[in-house]
N, C-alpha and C positions, 0 to 999 in steps of 0.2 A: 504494500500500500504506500503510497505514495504524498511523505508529510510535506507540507510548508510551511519556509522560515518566515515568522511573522515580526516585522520590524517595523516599530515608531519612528516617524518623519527626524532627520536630526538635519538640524542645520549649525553646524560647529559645537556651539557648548550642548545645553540639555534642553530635552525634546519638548517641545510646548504641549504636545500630546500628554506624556510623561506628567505635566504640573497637572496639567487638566484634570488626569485622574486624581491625582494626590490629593486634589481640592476636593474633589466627591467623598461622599458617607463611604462609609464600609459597607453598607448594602446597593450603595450605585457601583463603586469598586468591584464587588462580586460579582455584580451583571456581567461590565462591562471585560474581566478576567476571563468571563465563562464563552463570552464570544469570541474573542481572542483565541482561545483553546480551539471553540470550533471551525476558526477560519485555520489554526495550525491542522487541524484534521481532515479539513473537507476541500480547503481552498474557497476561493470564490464562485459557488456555483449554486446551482436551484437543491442542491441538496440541504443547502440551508434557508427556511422560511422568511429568516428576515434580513435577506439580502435584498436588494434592487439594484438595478444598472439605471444610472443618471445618462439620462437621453443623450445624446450626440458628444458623447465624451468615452473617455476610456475607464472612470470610475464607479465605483459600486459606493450604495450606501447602506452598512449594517445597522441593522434600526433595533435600538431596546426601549417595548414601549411598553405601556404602563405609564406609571403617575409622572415617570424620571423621562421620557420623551428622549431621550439620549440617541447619537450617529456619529457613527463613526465614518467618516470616507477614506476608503481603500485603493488602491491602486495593484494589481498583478506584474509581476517580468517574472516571467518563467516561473521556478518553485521559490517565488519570494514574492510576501503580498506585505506591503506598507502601509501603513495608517498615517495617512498627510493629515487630517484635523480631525477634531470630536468637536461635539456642540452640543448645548441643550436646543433643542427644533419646537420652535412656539408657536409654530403658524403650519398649515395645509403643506409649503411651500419650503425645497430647500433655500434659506438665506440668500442672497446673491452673492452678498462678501466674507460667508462658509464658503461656497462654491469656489468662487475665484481665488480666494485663498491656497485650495486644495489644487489647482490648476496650476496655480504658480509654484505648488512644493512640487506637484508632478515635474514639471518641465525641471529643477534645481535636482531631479535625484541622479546618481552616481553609480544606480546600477545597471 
């Protein structure tokens, strides 16, 4: 079977993914561990319910819903998926400036 290496956006010192969590409860923490796990297991694909692919881009967006509304956007190269930003999602709609955020890690990554 076939694992992937699941890595946080880093752009020189530490990962703003990385605070993001840090900042969250211990029961958003756990959520957002337990996806993690499943993107290392499964990759990005319809085997997991709460993936989406963000229309005319190359990113997915892992959704933990519930009260915590939490997303993670993902990016694939090969067996290595990257988490470019997390957000709390307050509205129907991904953010624009979550979105283009993650656009501009995409293009900066080194893999």
């Amino acid at each position: 079977m076939v694992r992937f290496e699941v890595l946080l956006f880093r752009d020189g010192g530490r990962s703003p993914v990385d605070k993001f969590i840090e900042k969250c409860s211990a029961t958003q923490q756990s959520k957002i561990l337990r996806q993690l796990a499943y993107l290392y297991e499964f990759g990005l694909t319809s085997a997991n319910p709460c993936l989406r692919k963000l229309s005319g881009t190359n990113l997915w967006e892992l959704r933990i819903l519930g009260r915590d509304n939490i997303r993670l956007v993902c990016v694939q190269r090969t067996n290595t998926i990257v988490v470019l930003d997390v957000f709390f999602k307050k509205g129907k709609k991904t953010p624009k400036n979550d979105l283009e955020t993650a656009l501009y890690r995409e293009k900066r990554l080194d893999i």
